[in-house]
C-alpha positions as CSV (number, residue, x, y, z in Angstrom):
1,X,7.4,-11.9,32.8
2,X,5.9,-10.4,29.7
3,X,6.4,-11.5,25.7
4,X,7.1,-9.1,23.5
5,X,4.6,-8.4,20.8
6,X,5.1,-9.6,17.7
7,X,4.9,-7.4,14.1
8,X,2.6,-8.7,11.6
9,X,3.0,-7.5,7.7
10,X,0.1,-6.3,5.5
11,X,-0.2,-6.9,1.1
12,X,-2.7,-5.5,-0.5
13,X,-3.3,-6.0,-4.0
14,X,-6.2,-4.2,-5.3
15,X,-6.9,-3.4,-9.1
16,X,-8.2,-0.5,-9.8
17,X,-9.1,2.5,-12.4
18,X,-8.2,5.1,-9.8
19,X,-5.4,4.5,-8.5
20,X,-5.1,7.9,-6.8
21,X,-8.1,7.5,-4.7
22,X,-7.1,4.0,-3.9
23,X,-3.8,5.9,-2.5
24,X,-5.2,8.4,-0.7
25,X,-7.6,6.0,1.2
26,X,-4.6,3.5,2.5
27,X,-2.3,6.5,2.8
28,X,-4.2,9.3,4.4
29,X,-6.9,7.5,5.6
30,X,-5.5,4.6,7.4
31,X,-2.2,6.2,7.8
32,X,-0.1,3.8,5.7
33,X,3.8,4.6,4.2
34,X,3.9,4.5,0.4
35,X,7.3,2.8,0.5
36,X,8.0,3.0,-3.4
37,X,6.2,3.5,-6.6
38,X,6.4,3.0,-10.4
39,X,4.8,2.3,-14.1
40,X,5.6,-0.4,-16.1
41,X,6.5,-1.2,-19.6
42,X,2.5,-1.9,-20.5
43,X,1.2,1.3,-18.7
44,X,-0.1,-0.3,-15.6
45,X,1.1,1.5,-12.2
46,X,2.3,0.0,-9.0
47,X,2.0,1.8,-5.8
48,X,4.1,-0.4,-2.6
């Protein structure tokens, strides 16, 4: 009888000054989901 594989979860938090590069690399290059993304009240942007 086999066990069914289990899912493992993946955080990154990575500081950056270019954030769109940063983006395209996870998203398009590794084929990640950009679940949600915003700018807070100091400027700084968060990409999920």
């Amino acid at each position: 009888m086999s066990t069914p594989l289990s899912t493992a979860h993946l955080r990154v938090a990575r500081p950056t000054d270019n954030l769109g590069a940063v983006v395209s690399f996870y998203r398009d290059g590794l084929g990640f989901d950009v679940l949600a993304s915003f700018e807070g009240p100091d400027g700084y942007r968060v990409v999920f």
